[in-house]
N, C-alpha and C positions, 0 to 999 in steps of 0.2 A: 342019064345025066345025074349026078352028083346034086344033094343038098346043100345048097349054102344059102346062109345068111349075111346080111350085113352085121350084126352081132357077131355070128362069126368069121368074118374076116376081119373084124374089130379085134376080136381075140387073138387069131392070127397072127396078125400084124403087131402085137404088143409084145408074143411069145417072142417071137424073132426077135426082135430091138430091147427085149429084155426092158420092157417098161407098163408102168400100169397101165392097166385097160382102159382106165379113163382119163389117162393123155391124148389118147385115137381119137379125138375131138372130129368129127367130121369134113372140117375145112384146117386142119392144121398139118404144115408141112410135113410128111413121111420122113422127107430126110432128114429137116431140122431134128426130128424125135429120135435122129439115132439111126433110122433105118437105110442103108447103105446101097449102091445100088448090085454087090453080088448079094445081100441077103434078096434083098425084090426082085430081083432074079431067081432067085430059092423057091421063093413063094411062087412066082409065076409057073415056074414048071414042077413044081407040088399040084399046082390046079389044073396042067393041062397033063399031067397022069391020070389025075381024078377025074378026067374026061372033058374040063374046062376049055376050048380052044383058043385062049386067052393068047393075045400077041403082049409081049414085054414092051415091046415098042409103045403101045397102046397106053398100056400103065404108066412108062417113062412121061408121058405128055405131062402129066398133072400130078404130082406122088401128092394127093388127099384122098381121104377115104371116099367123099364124097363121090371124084371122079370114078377111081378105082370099082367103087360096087356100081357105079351108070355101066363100064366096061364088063363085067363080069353079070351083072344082073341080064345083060342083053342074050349071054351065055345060057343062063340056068333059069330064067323065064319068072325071075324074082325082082322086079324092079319093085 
């Protein structure tokens, strides 16, 4: 299982949307920030190559980081 952090998928998610890192406010809209839903689809299966078994679905629920690393931390045993 893959490393991840919530910092990085902070990062992540900024590279993609081509925005500062400290826009990725935890509770602030994904999409409003830019981020589209084929890039978070990108990201989604970027993480379940890296062994993540992340459903896109799951993500689509809430686009905040917050949600996002509750879904993924459940993955990588990083809450």
């Amino acid at each position: 299982m893959p490393i991840l952090t919530l910092e990085a998928v902070r990062a992540e998610i900024a590279r993609i949307a081509d925005i500062p890192v400290a826009d990725v406010t935890d509770d602030a809209n994904l999409m409003d920030l830019g981020l589209d839903s084929l890039r978070a689809m990108s990201l989604a299966e970027r993480w379940i190559r890296a062994g993540v078994p992340v459903e896109f679905s799951e993500l689509a629920e809430e686009p905040t980081l917050r949600h996002w690393w509750s879904v993924l931390s459940r993955h990588v045993g990083g809450a």
